[in-house]
C-alpha positions in Angstrom: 0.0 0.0 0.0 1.4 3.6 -1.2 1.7 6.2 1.3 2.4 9.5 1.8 4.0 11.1 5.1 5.9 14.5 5.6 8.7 15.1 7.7 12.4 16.3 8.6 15.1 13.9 7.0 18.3 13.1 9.6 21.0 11.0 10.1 21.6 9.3 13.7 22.5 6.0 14.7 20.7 2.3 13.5 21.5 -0.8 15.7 22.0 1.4 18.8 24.7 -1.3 21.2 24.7 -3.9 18.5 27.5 -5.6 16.2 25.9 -3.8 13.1 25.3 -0.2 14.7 26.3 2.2 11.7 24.8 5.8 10.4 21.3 5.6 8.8 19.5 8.1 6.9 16.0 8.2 8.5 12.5 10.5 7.8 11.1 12.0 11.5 7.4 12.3 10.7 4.3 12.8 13.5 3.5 9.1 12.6 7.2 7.5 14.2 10.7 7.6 12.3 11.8 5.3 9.8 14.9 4.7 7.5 14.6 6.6 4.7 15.6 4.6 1.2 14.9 6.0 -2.2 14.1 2.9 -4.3 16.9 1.9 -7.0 19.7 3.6 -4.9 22.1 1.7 -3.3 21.0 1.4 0.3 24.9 1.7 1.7 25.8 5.0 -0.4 22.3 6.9 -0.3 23.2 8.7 -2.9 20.0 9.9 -4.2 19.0 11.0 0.1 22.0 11.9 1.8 22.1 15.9 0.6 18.7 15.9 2.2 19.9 15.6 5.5 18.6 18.7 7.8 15.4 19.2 4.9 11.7 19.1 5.0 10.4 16.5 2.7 7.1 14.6 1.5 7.9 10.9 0.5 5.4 8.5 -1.6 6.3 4.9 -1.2 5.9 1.9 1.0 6.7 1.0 4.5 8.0 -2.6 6.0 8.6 -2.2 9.6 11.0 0.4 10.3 11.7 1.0 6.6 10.2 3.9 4.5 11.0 2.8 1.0 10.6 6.3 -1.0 8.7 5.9 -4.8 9.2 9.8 -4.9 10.6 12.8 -2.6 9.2 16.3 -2.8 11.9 18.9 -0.9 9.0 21.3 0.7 
């Protein structure tokens, strides 16, 4: 199912104490965070996301989880 949620895009920690903790891109919206992952980029570069750090975006896509998987992204 498609959705669309706005929100602040940052960068902070994923795997908080574990073996795999690493710097993750992730959307802060009033509905909870989630990674943020434009689909077709490679998800260890975030090429196409990581100059949005610090923005206000919309995203269209799909979530699993904790992921937001990003169809589109509209800088507001």
């Amino acid at each position: 199912m498609t959705v669309k949620l706005s929100g602040i895009v940052v960068q902070k920690a994923f795997g908080k104490g574990s073996k795999n903790e690493h710097q993750a891109i992730y959307i802060e919206t009033d509905k909870g965070d989630f990674v943020l992952r434009k689909v077709g980029d490679n998800p260890f570069e975030n090429k196409a996301i990581v100059n949005l750090v610090g923005q206000r975006v919309e995203v269209k896509g799909t979530i699993k989880d904790y992921l937001f998987l990003a169809d589109e992204i509209r800088v507001l």
